[in-house]
MOPAC internal coordinates of N, CA, C and O (Angstrom, degrees):
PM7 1SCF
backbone

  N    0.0000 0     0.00 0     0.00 0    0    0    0
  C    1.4395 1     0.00 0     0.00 0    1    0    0
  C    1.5238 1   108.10 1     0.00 0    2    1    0
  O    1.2310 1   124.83 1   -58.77 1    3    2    1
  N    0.6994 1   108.33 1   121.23 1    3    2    1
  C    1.8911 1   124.25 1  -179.12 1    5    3    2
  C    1.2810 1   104.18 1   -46.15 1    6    5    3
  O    1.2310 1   107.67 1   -26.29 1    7    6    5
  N    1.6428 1   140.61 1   153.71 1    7    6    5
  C    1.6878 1   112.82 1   167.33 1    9    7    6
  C    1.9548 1    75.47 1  -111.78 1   10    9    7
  O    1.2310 1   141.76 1    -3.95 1   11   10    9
  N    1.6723 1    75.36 1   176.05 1   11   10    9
  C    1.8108 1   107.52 1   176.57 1   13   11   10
  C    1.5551 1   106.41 1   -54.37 1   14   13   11
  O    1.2310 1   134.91 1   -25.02 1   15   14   13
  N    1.2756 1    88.76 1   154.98 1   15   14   13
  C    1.7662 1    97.85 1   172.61 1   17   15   14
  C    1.5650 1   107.20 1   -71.28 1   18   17   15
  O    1.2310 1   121.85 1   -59.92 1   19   18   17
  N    1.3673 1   114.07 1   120.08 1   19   18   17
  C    0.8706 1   116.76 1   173.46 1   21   19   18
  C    1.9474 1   121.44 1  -150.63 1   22   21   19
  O    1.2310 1   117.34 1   -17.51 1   23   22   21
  N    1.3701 1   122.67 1   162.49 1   23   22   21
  C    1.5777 1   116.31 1   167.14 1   25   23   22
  C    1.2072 1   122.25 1  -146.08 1   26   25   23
  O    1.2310 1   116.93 1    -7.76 1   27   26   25
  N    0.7167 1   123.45 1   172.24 1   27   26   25
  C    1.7772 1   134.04 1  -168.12 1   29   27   26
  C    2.0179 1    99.37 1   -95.62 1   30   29   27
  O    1.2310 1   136.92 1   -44.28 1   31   30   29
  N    1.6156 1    84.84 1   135.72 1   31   30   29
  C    1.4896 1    90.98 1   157.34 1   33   31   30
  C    1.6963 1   113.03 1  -144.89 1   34   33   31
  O    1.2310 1   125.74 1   -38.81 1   35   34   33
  N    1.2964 1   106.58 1   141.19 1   35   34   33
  C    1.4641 1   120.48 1  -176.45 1   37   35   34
  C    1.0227 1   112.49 1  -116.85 1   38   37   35
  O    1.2310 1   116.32 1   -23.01 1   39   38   37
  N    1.5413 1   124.60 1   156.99 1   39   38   37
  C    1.0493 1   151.07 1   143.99 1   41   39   38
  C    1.9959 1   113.69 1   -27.38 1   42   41   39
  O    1.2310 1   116.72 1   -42.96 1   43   42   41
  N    1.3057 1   123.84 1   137.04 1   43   42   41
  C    1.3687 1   118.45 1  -169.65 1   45   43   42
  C    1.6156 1    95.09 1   -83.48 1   46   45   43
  O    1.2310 1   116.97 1   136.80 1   47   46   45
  N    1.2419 1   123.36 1   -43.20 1   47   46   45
  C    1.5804 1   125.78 1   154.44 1   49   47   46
  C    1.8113 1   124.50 1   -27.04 1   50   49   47
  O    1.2310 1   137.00 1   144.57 1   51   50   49
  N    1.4201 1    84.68 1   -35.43 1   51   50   49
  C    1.9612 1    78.40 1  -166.85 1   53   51   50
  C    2.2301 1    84.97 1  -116.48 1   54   53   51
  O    1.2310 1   121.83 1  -159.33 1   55   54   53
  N    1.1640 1   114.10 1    20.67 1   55   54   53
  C    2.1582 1    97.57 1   153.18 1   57   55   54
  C    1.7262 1    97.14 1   -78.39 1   58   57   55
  O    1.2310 1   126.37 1   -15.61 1   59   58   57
  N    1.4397 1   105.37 1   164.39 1   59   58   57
  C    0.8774 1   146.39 1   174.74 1   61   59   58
  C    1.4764 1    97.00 1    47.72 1   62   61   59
  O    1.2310 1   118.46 1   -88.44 1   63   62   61
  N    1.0984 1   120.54 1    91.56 1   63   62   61
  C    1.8412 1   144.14 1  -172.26 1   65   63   62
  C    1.4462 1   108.72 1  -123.02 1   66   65   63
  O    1.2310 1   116.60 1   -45.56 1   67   66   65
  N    1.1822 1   124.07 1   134.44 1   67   66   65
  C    1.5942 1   126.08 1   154.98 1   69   67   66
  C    1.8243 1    97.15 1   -63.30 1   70   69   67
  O    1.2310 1   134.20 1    -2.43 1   71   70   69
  N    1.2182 1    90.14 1   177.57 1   71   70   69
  C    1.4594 1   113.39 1  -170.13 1   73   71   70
  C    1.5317 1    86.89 1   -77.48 1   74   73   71
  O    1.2310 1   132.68 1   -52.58 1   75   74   73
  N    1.1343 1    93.10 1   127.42 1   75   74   73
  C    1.6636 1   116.50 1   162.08 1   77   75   74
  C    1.7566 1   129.80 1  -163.78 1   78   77   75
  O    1.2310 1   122.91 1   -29.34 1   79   78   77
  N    1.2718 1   112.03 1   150.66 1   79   78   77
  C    1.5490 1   109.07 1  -170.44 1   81   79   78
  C    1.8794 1   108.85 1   -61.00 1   82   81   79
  O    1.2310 1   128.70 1   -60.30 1   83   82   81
  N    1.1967 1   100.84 1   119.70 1   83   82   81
  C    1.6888 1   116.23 1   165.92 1   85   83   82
  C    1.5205 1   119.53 1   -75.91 1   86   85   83
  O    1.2310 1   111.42 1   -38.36 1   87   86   85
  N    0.8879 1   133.76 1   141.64 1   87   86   85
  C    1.7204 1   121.21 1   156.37 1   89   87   86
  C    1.6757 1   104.82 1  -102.82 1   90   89   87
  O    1.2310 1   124.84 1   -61.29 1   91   90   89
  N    1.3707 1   108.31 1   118.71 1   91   90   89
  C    1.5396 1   114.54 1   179.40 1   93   91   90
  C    1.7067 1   107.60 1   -83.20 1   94   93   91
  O    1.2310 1   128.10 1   -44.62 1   95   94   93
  N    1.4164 1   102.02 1   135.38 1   95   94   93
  C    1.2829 1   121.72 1  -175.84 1   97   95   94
  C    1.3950 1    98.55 1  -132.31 1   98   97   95
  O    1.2310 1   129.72 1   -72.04 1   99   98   97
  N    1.8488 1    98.86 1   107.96 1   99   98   97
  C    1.3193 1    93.56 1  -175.27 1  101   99   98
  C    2.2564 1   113.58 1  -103.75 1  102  101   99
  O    1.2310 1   133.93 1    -4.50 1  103  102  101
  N    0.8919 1    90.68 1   175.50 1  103  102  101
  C    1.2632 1    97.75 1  -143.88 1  105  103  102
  C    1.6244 1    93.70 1  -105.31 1  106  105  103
  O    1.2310 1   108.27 1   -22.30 1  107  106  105
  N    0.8980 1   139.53 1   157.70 1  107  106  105
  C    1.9376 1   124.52 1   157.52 1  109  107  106
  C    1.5960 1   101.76 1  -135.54 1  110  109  107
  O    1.2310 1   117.78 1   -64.18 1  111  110  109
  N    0.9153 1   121.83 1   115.82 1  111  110  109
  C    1.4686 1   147.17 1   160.71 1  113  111  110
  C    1.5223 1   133.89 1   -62.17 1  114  113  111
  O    1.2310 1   126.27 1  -110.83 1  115  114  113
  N    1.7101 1   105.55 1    69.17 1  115  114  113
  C    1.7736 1    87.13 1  -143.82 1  117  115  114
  C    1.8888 1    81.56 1   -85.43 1  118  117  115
  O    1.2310 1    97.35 1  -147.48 1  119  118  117
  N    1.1898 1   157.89 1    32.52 1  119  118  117
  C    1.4520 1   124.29 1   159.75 1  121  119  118
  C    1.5076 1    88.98 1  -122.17 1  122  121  119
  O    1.2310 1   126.20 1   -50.09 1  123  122  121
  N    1.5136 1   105.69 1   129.91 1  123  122  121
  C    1.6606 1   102.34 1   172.52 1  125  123  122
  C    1.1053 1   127.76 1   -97.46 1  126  125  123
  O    1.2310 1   122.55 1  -150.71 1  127  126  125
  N    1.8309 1   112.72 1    29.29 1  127  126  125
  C    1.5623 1   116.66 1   146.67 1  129  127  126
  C    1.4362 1   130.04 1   -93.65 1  130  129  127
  O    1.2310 1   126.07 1  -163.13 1  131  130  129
  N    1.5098 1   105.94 1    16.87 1  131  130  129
  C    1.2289 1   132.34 1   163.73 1  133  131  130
  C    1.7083 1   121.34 1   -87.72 1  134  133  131
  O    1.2310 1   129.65 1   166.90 1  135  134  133
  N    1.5972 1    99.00 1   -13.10 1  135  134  133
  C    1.7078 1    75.73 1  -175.78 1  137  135  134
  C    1.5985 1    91.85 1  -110.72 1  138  137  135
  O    1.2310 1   136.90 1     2.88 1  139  138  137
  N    1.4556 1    84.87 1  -177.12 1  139  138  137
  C    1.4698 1   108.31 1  -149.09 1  141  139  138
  C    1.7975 1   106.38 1   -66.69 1  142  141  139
  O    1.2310 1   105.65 1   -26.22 1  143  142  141
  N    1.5179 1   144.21 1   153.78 1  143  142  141
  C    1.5953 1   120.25 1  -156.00 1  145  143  142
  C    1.6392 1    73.23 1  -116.27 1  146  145  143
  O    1.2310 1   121.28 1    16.19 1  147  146  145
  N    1.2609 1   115.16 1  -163.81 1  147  146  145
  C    1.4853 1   127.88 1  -137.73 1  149  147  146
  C    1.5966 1   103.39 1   -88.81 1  150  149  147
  O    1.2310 1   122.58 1   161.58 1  151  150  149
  N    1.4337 1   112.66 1   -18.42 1  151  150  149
  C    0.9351 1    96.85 1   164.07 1  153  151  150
  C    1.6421 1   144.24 1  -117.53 1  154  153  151
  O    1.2310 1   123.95 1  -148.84 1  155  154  153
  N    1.3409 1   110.03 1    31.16 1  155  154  153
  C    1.1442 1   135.36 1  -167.51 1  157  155  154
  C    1.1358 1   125.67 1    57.16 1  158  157  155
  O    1.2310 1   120.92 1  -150.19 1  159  158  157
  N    1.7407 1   115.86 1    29.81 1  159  158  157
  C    1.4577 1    95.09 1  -174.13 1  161  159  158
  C    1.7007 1    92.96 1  -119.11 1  162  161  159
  O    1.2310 1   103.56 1   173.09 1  163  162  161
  N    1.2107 1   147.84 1    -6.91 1  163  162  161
  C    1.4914 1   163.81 1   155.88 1  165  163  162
  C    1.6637 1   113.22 1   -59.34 1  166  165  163
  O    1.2310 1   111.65 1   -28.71 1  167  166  165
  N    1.2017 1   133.34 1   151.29 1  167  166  165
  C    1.4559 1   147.71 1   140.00 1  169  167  166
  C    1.4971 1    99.38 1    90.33 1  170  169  167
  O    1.2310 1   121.42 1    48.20 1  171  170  169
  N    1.8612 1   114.88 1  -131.80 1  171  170  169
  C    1.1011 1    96.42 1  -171.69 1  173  171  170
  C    1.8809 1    91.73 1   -97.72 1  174  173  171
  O    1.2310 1   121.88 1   -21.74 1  175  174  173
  N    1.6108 1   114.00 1   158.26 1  175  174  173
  C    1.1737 1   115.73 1   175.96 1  177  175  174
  C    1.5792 1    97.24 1  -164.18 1  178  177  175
  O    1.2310 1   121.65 1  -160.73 1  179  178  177
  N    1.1521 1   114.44 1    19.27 1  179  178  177
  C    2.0920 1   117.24 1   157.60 1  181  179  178
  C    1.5597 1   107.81 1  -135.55 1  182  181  179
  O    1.2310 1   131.34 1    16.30 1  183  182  181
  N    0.7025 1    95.73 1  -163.70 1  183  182  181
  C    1.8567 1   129.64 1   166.45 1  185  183  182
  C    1.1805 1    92.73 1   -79.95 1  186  185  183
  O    1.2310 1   113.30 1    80.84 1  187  186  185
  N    1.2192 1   130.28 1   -99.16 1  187  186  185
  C    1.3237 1   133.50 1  -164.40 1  189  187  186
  C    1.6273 1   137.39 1   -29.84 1  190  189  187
  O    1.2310 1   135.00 1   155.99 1  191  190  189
  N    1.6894 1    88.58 1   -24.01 1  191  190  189
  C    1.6082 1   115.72 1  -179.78 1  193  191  190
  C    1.6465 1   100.55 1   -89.49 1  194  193  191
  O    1.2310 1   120.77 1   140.61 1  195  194  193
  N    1.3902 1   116.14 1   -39.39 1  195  194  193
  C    1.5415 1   110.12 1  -175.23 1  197  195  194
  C    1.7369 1    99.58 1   -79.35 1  198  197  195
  O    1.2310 1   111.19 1   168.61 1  199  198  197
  N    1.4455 1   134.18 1   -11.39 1  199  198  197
  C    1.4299 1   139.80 1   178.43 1  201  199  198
  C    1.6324 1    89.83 1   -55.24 1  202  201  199
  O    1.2310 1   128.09 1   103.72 1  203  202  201
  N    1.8357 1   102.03 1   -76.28 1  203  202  201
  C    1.4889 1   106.80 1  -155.90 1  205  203  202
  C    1.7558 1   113.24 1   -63.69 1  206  205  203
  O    1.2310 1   117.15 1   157.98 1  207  206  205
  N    1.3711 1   123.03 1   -22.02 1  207  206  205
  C    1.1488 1   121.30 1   164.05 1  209  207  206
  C    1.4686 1   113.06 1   -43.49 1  210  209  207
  O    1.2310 1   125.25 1   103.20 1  211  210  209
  N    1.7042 1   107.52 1   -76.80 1  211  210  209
  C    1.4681 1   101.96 1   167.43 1  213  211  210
  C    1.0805 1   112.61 1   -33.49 1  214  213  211
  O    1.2310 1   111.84 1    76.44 1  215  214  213
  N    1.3051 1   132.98 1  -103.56 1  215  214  213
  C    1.3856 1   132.56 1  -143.16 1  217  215  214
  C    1.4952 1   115.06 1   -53.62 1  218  217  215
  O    1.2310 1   120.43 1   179.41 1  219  218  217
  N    1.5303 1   116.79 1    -0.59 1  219  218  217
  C    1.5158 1   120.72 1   153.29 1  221  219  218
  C    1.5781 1   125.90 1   -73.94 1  222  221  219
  O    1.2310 1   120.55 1   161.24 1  223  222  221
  N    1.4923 1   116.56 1   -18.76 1  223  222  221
  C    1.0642 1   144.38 1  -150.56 1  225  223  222
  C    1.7459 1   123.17 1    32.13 1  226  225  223
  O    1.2310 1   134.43 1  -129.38 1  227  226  225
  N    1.6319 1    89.70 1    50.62 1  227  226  225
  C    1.7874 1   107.61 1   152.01 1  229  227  226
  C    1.6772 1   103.18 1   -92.82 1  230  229  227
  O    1.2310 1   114.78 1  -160.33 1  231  230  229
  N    0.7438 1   127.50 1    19.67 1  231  230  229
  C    2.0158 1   117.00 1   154.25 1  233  231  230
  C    1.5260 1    88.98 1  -170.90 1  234  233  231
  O    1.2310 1   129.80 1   -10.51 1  235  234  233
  N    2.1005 1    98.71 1   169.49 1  235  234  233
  C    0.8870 1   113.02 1   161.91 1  237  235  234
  C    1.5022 1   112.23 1  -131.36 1  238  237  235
  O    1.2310 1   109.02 1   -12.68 1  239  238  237
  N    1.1600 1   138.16 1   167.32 1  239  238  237
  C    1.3389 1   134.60 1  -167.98 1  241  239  238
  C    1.4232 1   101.57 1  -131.00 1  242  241  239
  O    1.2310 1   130.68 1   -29.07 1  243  242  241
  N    1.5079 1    97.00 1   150.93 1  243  242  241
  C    1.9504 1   109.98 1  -145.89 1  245  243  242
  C    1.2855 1    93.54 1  -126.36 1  246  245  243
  O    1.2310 1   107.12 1  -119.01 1  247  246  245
  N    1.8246 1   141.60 1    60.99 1  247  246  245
  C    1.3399 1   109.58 1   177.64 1  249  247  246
  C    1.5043 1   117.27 1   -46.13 1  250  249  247
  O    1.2310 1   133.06 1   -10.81 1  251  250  249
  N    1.3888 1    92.37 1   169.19 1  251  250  249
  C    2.0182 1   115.50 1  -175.79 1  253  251  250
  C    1.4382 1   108.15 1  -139.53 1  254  253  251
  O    1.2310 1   128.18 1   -16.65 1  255  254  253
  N    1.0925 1   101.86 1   163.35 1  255  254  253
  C    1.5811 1   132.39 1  -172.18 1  257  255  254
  C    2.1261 1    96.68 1   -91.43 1  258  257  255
  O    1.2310 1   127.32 1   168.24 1  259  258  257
  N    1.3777 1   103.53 1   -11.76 1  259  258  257
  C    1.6651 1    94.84 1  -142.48 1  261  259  258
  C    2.0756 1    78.43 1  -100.53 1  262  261  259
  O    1.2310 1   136.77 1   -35.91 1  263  262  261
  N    1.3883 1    85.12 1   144.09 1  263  262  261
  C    1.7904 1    95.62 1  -176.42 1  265  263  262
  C    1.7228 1    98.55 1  -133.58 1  266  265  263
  O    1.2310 1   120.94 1   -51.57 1  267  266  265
  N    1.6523 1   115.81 1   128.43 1  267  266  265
  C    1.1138 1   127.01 1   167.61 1  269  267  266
  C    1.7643 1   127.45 1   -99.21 1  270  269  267
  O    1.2310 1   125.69 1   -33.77 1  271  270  269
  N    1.1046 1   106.67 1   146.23 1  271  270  269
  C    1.7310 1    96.93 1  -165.13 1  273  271  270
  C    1.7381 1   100.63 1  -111.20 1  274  273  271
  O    1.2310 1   131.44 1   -65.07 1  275  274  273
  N    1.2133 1    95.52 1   114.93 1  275  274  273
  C    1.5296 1    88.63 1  -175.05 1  277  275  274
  C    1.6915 1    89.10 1  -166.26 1  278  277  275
  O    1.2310 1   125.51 1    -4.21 1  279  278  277
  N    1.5792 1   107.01 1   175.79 1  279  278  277
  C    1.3600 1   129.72 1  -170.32 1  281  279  278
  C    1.4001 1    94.21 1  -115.70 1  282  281  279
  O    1.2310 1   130.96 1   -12.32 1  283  282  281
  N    2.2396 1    96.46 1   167.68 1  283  282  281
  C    1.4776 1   101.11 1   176.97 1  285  283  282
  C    1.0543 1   113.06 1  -144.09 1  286  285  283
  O    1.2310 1   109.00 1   -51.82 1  287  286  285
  N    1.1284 1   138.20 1   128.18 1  287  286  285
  C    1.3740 1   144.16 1  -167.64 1  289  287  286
  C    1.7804 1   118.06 1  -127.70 1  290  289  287
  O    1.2310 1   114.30 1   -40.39 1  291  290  289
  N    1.4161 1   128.40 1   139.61 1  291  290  289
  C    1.1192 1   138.81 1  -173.69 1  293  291  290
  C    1.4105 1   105.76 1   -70.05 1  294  293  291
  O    1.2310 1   111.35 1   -47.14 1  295  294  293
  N    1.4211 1   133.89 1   132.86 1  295  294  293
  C    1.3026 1   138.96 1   170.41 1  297  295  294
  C    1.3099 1   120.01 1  -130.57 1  298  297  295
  O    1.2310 1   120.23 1   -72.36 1  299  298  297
  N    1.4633 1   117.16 1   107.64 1  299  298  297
  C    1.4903 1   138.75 1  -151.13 1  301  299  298
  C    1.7556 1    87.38 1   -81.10 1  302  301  299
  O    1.2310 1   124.24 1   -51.24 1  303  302  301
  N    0.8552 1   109.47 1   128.76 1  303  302  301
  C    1.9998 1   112.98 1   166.35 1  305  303  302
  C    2.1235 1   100.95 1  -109.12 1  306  305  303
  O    1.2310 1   142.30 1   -31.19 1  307  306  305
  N    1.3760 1    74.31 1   148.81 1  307  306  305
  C    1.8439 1    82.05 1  -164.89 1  309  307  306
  C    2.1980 1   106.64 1  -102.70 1  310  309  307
  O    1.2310 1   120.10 1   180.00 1  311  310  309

């Protein structure tokens, strides 16, 4: 089963990380002129951008129990 379109956003503190356990906090985005357009430079694309969404109440955020183990690295787009 395919999952939803979806992406990760971090903290500018926690790019470029060794592999370590995350706790995913997922987010729901209910207006979709809020998310981010194809090239990442529009909608939400920080922390700070998924803050004011919430507190607009265009998403709500769902902590979880579920933790992923993975690394993070900076990726320059040209």
């Amino acid at each position: 089963m395919p999952s939803p379109n979806h992406s990760h956003v971090v903290l500018g503190i926690d790019v470029n990380l060794p592999p370590i356990w995350w706790q995913v906090i997922p987010v729901l985005v209910l207006d979709e002129t809020d998310w981010p357009d194809e090239t990442g430079t529009t909608g939400i694309t920080c922390v700070n951008k998924i803050k004011e969404v919430e507190k607009a109440g265009r998403a709500v955020e769902a902590p979880s129990n579920f933790y992923l183990f993975f690394s993070s690295h900076a990726v320059h787009h040209h």
